[in-house]
C-alpha positions in Angstrom: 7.1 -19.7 -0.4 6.0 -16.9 -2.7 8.5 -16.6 -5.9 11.1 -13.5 -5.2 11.6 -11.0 -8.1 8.5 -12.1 -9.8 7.4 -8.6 -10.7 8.3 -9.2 -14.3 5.8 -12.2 -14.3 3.7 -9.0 -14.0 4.1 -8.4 -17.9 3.7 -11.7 -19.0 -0.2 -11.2 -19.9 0.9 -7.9 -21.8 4.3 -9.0 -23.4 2.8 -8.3 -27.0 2.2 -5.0 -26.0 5.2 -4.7 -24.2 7.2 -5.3 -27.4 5.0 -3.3 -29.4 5.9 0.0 -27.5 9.6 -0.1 -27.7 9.1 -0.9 -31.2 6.9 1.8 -32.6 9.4 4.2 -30.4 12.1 2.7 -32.6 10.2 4.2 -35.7 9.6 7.1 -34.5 13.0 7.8 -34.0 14.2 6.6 -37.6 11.9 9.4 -38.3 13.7 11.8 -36.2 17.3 11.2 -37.2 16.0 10.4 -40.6 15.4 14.9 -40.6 18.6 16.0 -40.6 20.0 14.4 -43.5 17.4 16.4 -45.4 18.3 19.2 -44.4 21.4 18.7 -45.3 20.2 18.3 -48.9 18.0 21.3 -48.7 20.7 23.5 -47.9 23.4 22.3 -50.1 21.0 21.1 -52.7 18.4 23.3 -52.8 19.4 27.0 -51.3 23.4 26.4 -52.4 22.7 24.5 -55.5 26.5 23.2 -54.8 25.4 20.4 -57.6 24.0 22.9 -60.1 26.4 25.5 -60.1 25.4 27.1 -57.1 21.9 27.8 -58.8 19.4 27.0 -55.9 16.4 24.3 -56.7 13.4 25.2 -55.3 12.0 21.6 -56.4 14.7 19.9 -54.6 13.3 22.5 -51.4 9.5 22.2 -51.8 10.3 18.1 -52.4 12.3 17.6 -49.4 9.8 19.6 -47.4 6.9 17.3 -48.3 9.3 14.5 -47.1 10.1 16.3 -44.0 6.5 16.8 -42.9 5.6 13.3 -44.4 8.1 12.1 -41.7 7.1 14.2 -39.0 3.3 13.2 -39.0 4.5 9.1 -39.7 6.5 9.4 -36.7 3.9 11.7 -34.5 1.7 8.5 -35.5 4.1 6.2 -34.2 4.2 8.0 -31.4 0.9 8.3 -30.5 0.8 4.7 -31.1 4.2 3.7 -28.9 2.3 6.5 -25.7 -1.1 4.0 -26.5 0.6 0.4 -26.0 2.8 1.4 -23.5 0.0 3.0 -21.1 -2.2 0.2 -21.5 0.7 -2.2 -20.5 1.8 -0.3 -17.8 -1.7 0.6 -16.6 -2.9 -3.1 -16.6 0.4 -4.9 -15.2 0.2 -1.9 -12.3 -3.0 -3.0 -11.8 -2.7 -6.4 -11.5 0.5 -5.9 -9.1 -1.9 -3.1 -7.1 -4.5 -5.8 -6.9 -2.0 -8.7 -5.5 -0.7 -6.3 -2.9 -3.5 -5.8 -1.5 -4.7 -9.6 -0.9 -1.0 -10.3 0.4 -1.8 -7.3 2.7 -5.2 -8.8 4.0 -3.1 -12.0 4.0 -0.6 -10.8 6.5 -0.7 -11.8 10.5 -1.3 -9.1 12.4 2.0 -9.0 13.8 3.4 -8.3 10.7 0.9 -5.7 9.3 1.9 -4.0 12.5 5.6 -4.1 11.8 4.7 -2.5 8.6 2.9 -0.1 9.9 -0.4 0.9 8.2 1.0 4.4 6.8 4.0 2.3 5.1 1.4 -0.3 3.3 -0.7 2.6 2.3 2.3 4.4 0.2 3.4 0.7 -1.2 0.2 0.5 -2.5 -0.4 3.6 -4.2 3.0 5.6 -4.8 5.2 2.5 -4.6 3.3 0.8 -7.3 2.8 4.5 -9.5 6.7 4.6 -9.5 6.7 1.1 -10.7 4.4 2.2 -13.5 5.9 5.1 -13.9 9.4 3.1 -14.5 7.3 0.4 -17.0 6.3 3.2 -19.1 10.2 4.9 -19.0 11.5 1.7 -20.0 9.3 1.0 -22.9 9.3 4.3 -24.0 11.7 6.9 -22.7 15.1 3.9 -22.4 14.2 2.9 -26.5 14.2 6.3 -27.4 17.1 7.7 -26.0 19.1 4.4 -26.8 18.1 4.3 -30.5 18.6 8.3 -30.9 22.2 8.0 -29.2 23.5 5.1 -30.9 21.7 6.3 -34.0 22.8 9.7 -33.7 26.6 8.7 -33.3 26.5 6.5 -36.6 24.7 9.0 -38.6 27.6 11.2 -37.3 30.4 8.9 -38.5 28.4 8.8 -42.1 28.1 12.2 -42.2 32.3 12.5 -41.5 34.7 10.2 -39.6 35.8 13.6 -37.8 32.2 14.8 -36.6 31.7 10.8 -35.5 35.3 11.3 -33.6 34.3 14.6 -31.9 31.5 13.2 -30.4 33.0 10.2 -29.1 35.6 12.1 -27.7 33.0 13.7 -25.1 31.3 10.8 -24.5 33.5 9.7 -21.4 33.3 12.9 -19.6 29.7 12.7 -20.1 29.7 9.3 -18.7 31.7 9.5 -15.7 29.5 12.8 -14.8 26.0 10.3 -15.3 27.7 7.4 -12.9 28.4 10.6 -10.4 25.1 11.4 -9.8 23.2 8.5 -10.4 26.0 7.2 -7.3 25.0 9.9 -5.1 21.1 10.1 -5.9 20.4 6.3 -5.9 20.3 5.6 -1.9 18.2 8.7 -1.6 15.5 7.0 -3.0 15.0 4.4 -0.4 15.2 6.9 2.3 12.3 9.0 0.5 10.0 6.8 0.2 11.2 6.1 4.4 9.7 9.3 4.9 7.0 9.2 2.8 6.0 6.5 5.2 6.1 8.6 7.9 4.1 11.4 6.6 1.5 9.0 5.5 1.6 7.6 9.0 0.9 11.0 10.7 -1.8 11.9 8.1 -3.8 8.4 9.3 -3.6 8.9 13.0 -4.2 12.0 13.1 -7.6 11.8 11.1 -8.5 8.6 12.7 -7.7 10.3 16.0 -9.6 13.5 15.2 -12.4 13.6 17.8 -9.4 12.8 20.2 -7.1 15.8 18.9 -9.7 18.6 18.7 -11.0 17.0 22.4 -7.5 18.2 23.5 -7.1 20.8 21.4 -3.9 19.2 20.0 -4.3 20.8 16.4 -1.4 23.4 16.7 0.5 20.1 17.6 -0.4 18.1 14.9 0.1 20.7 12.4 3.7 20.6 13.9 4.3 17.2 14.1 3.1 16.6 9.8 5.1 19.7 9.1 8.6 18.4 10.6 7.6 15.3 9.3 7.0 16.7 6.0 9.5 19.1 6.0 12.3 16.0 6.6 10.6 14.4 3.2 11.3 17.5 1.3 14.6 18.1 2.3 15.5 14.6 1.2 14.0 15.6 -2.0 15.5 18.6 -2.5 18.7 17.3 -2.3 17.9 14.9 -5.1 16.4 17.7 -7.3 19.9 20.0 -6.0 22.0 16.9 -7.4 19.8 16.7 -10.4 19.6 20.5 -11.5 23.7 20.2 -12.3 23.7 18.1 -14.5 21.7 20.5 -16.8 24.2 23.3 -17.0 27.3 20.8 -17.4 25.7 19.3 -20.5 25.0 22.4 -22.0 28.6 23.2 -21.4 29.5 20.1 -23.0 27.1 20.7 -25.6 28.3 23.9 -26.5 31.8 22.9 -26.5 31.2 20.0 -28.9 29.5 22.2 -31.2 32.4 24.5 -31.4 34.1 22.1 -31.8 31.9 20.6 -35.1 32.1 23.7 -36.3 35.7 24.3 -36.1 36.3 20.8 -37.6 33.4 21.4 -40.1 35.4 25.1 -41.5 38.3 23.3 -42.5 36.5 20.1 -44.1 34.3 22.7 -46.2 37.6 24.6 -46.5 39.4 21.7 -47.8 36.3 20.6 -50.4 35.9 17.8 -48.0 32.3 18.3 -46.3 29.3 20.7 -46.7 27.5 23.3 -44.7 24.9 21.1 -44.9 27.2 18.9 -43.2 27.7 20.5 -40.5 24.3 21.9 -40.3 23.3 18.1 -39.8 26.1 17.3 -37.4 25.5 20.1 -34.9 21.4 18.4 -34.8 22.9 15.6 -34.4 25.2 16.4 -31.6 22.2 18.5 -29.9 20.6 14.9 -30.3 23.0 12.8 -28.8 23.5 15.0 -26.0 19.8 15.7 -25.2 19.1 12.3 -25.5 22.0 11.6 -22.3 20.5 14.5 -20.6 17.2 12.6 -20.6 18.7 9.0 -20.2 19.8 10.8 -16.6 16.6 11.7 -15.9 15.6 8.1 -17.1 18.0 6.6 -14.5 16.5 8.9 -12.1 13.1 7.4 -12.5 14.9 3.9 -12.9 16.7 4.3 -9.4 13.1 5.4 -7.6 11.4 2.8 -9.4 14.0 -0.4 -8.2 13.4 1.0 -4.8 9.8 0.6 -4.9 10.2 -2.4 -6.5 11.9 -3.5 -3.2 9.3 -2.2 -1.1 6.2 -4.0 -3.2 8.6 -7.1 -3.3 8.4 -7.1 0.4 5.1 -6.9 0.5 4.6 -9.8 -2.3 6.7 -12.4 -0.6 6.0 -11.9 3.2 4.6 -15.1 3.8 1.8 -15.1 6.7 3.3 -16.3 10.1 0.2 -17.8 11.0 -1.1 -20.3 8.6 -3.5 -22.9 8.0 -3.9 -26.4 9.6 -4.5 -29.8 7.7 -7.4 -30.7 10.6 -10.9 -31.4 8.2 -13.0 -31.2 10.8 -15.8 -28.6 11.2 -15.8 -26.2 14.5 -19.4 -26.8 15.5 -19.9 -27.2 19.2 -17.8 -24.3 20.4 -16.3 -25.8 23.4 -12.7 -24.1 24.4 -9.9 -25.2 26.9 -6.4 -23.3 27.3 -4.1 -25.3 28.6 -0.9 -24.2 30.6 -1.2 -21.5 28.0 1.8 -18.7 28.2 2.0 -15.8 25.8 4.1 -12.3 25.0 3.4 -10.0 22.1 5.6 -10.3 18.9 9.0 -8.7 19.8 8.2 -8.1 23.6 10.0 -10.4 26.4 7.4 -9.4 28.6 4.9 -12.5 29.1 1.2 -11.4 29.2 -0.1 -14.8 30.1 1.5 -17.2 32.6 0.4 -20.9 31.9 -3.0 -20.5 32.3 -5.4 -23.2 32.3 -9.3 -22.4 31.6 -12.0 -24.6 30.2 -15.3 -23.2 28.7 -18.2 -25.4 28.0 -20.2 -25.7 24.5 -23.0 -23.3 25.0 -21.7 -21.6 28.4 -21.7 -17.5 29.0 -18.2 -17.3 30.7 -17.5 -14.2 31.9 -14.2 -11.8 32.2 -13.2 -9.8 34.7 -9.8 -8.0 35.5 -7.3 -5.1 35.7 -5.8 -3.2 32.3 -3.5 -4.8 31.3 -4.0 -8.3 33.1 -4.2 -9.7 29.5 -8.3 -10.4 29.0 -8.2 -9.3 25.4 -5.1 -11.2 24.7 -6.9 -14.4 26.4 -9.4 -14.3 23.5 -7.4 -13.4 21.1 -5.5 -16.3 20.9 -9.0 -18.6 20.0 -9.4 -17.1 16.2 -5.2 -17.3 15.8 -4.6 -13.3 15.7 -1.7 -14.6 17.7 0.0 -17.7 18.7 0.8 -19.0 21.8 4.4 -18.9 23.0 3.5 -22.4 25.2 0.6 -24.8 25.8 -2.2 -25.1 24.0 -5.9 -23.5 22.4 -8.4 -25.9 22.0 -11.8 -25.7 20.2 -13.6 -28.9 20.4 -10.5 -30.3 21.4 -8.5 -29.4 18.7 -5.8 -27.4 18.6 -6.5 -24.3 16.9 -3.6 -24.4 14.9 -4.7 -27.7 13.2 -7.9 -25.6 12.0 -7.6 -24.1 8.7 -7.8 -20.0 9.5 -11.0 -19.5 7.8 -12.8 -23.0 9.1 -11.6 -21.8 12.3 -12.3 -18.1 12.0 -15.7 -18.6 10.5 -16.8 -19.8 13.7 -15.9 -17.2 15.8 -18.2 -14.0 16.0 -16.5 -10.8 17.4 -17.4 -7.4 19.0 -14.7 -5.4 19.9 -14.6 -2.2 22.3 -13.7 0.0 19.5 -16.0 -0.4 16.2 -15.3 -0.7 13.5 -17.5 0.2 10.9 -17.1 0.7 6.8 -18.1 3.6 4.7 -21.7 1.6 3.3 -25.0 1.3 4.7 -26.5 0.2 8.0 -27.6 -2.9 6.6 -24.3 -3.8 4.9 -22.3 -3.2 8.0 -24.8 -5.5 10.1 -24.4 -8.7 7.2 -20.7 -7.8 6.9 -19.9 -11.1 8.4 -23.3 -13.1 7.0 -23.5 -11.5 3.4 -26.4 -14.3 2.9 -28.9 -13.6 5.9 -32.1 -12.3 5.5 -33.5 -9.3 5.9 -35.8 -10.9 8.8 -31.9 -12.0 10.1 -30.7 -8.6 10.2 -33.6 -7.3 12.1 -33.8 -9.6 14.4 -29.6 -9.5 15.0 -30.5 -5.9 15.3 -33.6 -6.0 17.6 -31.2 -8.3 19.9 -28.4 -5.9 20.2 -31.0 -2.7 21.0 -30.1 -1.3 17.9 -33.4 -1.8 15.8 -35.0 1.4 17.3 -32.3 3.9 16.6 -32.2 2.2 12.9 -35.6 2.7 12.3 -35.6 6.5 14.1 -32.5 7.4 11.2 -33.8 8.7 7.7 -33.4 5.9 5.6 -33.4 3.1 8.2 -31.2 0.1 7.4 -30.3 2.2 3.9 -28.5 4.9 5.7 -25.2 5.1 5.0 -22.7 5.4 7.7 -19.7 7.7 7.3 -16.3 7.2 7.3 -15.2 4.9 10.3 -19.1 5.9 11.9 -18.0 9.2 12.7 -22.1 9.8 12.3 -23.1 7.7 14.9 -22.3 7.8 18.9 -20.3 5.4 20.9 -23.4 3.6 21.8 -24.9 2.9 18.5 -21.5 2.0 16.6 -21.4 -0.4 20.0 -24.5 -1.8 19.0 -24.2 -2.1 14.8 -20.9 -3.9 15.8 -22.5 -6.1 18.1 -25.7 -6.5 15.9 -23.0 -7.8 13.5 -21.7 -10.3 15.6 -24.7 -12.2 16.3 -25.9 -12.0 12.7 -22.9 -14.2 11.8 -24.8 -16.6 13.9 -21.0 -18.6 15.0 -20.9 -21.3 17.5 -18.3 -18.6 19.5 -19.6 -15.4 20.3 -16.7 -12.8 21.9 -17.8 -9.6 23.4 -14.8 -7.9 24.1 -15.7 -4.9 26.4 -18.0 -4.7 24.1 -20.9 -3.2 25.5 -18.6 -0.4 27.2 -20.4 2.6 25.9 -24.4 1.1 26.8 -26.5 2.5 30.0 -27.2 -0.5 32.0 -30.3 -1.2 31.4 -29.7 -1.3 27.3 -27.0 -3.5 28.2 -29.3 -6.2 30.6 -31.9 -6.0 27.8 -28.8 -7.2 25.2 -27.9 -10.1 27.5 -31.1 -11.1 28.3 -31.9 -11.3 24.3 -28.9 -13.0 23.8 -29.6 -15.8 26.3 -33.1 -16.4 25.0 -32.5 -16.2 21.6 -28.9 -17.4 21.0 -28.5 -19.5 23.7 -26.3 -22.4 22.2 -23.6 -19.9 21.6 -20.8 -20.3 23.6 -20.2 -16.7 24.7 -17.5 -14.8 26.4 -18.3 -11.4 27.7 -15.1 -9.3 28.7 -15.7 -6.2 31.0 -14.5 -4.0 33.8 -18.1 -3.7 35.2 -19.6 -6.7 37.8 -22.9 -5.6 36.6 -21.8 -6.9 32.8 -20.3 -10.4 33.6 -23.3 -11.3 36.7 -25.4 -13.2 34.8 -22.6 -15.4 33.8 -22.7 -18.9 34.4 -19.3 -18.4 35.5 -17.1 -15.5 36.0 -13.1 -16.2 35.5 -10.8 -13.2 37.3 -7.9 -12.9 35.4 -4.9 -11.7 37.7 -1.4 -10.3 36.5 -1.7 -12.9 33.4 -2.8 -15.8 35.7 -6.0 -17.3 36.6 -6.7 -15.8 39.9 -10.4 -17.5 40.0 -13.3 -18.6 37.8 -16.9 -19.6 39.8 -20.1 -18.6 39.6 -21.2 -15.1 40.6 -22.3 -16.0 44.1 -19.8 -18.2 45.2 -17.3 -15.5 44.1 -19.0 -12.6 46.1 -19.1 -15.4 48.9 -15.6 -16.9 48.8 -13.3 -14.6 46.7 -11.6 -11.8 48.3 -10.4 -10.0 45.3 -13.7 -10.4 43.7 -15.6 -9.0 47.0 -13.3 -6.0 46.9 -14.0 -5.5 43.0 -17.9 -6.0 43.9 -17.8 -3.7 47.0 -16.3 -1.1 44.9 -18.1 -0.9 41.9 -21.8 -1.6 43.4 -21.1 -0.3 47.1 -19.9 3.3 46.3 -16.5 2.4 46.6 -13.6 3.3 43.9 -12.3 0.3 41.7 -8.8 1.2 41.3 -7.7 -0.8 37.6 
């Protein structure tokens, strides 16, 4: 199991730096509270001379000056310095965490990347993990400042006089009790932002993935609607945050105000009674402005706090979701590519629905099996339960007679080669796309993948050939050729399983005989299964299996089919006899 709360482990690499920061802040603010006291001594010393018979000293001014700026630019350095260490700590550790989310993403099932959904793991990685960073920097920085300057500023107000020291005190609950208000009524707020977030993120991605789709329809106006509700429900949310927020503002000026009154109303009759200074009071009414600033900005510190345990939460989630599929102890290579289901029953993740009813197929090492069915009578899911996207609910998967959960994933994903109706393709070049599964093949390999898949001639006929880059998700390329690159791909990978999965869906006929006839002359120790809806696709099979309501209807050659199998007959007559094949 993956360690929970292990996000500070996070800083563990950076702790130097992570002390440094607060440390240097600490400095700088000595520097800062360090300023009122002289000037304090400028006023009474130098402008009231109340130690040289009110004779002002312009020495004692010019003197205290110098030290004034001398502080200010020792503390701007520390400053500098504190903004320097801190960054890099929280750039670094955010980077780290960014990096570790994103192989426990890849690590996921698929069942549970889809419970995520892929709008949610997009915002966890990049605005989850910036309000993280975001709450590493406040905390080094923004937490040591306002700390030091309000329990620095209340001492230096009890030095100054026990009175001032009292006066602020006094305030202090009210201003406490309105800080737990808000922070009580902003914190769940955070978790239902970044809810919606989600949600916006979600509508951005299928809508630009989909766009082909939504200008096909003319769905735009739609669309535009559906982000803006969807958006519009986000900034509400916020808006009430920033409503709560933008209170607290005019309250502590109030209380400021009143304190200072009150300083100076204490302050008249100390000076009054010989006991205190203008300076005094001059130097308590920073320091009050100090104190109070500094609460005003420890709310908006708790503000960022509050967002940043939430996303915490969220990247936590993501950190120690252990994979529900996971490796086997088997040792043994997948070489042969021999598969048998037995009594094999399956329903999708949180469905009650079965899709497969104990079904029991065998396919040979080296055979072409062919699929044929309705949508819906669970083909794809068939297949997809040889590579482990998905476990069986009953029975069994074997490769080579092993059960494919004894198989470690990548010993037994390694030997599976897939082409899937839709493509996908990555934002790199032609070539890169074809070796995506086979990084170490040749470039003879590649062409010859691509020559067998009847993509080599519209390679060569594109301005820089296998160099061209393809756009995002192959938006430059037509049905057909992304059909092909994706299928070129496959076979490339050179794995004792190759799955076709309605792959070949978008090719003319004859493009498509000319693929199978390659495949079977060039790569004919591959066991292969070829999933279609078109007889034409699955004829040349050494055997055909019908797949019926999630059951094994029938599985025969192609002529004893036509000859014995009703359904098939009907499928046959329909498709190749001018009939209508009703899915």
């Amino acid at each position: 199991m993956k360690e929970k709360n292990k996000l500070f482990a996070y800083f563990k690499p950076y702790w130097g730096l992570a002390l440094l920061a607060p440390l240097l802040m600490i400095g700088e603010v000595i520097m800062d509270l360090i300023q009122p006291q002289l000037m304090s001594q400028i006023i009474d010393q130098g402008v009231l001379g109340l130690a040289n018979n009110h004779i002002p000293d312009f020495n004692i001014i010019l003197n205290t000056g110098f030290k004034m700026i001398l502080y200010v630019i020792i503390g701007g350095f520390l400053g500098v310095m504190c903004a320097v260490t801190a960054n890099l700590c929280a750039q670094n550790f955010c980077n780290d965490l960014r990096k570790d989310a994103f192989k426990s993403i890849m690590s996921l099932s698929l069942e549970q990347s889809e419970q995520f959904t892929c709008g949610s793991l997009i915002t966890r990685v990049t605005n989850d993990i910036t309000q993280i960073q975001n709450l590493a920097n406040t905390l080094m920085r923004g937490l040591s400042r306002t700390l030091v300057m309000f329990i620095g500023g209340i001492v230096c107000m009890f030095l100054l006089d026990v009175k001032f020291g009292l006066v602020i005190t006094a305030a202090l609950p009210l201003v406490f009790v309105i800080v737990i208000v808000v922070i009580k009524k902003v914190g769940p707020l955070f978790s239902i932002l970044q809810k919606k977030l989600d949600r916006v993120n979600n509508i951005i991605q299928e809508s630009i993935a989909g766009l082909r789709v939504v200008k096909a329809y003319v769905r735009e106006d739609y669309e535009k609607e559906r982000f803006a509700a969807a958006n519009n429900d986000m900034v509400d949310t916020q808006l009430n945050v920033l409503l709560i927020f933008s209170i607290l503002s005019p309250l502590m000026n109030i209380i400021l105000n009143c304190v200072v009154v009150a300083v100076i109303k204490v302050g008249g009759l100390e000076v009054q009674a010989g006991l205190a200074s203008p300076g005094n009071i001059v130097a308590a009414i920073t320091y009050v402005s100090q104190i109070l600033n500094g609460i005003l900005r420890l709310v908006m510190i708790f503000q960022t706090m509050t967002r940043g345990v939430a996303s915490i939460h969220r990247v936590e989630e993501v950190l120690t979701c252990e994979p529900i599929i996971t490796d086997g102890q088997a040792q043994c290579d997948l070489n042969a590519g021999g598969i048998e289901f037995k009594h094999v029953s399956f329903a999708y993740p949180n469905s009650r629905e079965m899709v497969l009813h104990d079904l029991n197929l065998c396919i040979q090492p080296g055979e072409t099996l062919g699929i044929l069915g309705a949508t819906g009578s669970g083909k794809s899911s068939l297949v997809n339960l040889i590579p482990r996207f998905y476990d069986v609910n009953e029975g069994e998967v074997l490769v080579d007679g092993i059960n494919v959960k004894d198989y470690p994933l990548d010993k037994l994903r390694g030997k599976v080669a897939i082409a899937l109706q839709k493509s996908e393709l990555f934002t790199t070049s032609i070539k890169e796309n074809i070796a995506w599964g086979n990084p170490e093949a040749s470039d003879e390999e590649i062409i010859q993948a691509a020559a067998a898949a009847q993509a080599f001639e519209f390679i060569e006929n594109t301005p820089d050939g296998f160099e061209t880059m393809v756009t995002e998700q192959g938006m430059s390329l037509s049905g057909g050729q992304k059909q092909r690159l994706a299928i070129s791909r496959a076979i490339l990978k050179n794995a004792p399983i190759l799955i076709l999965d309605d792959a070949t869906s978008a090719l003319d006929l004859k493009t498509e005989a000319n693929l199978y006839q390659a495949l079977n002359k060039h790569y004919n120790r591959m066991t292969k299964i070829i999933i279609a809806q078109r007889i034409t696709s699955v004829q040349g099979a050494d055997r055909i299996a019908l797949i019926e309501n999630g059951t094994l209807a029938a599985c025969d050659t192609h002529e004893k089919l036509l000859k014995e199998n009703q359904l098939y007959q009907d499928i046959y007559n329909s498709q190749l006899k001018g009939g209508t094949f009703c899915e």
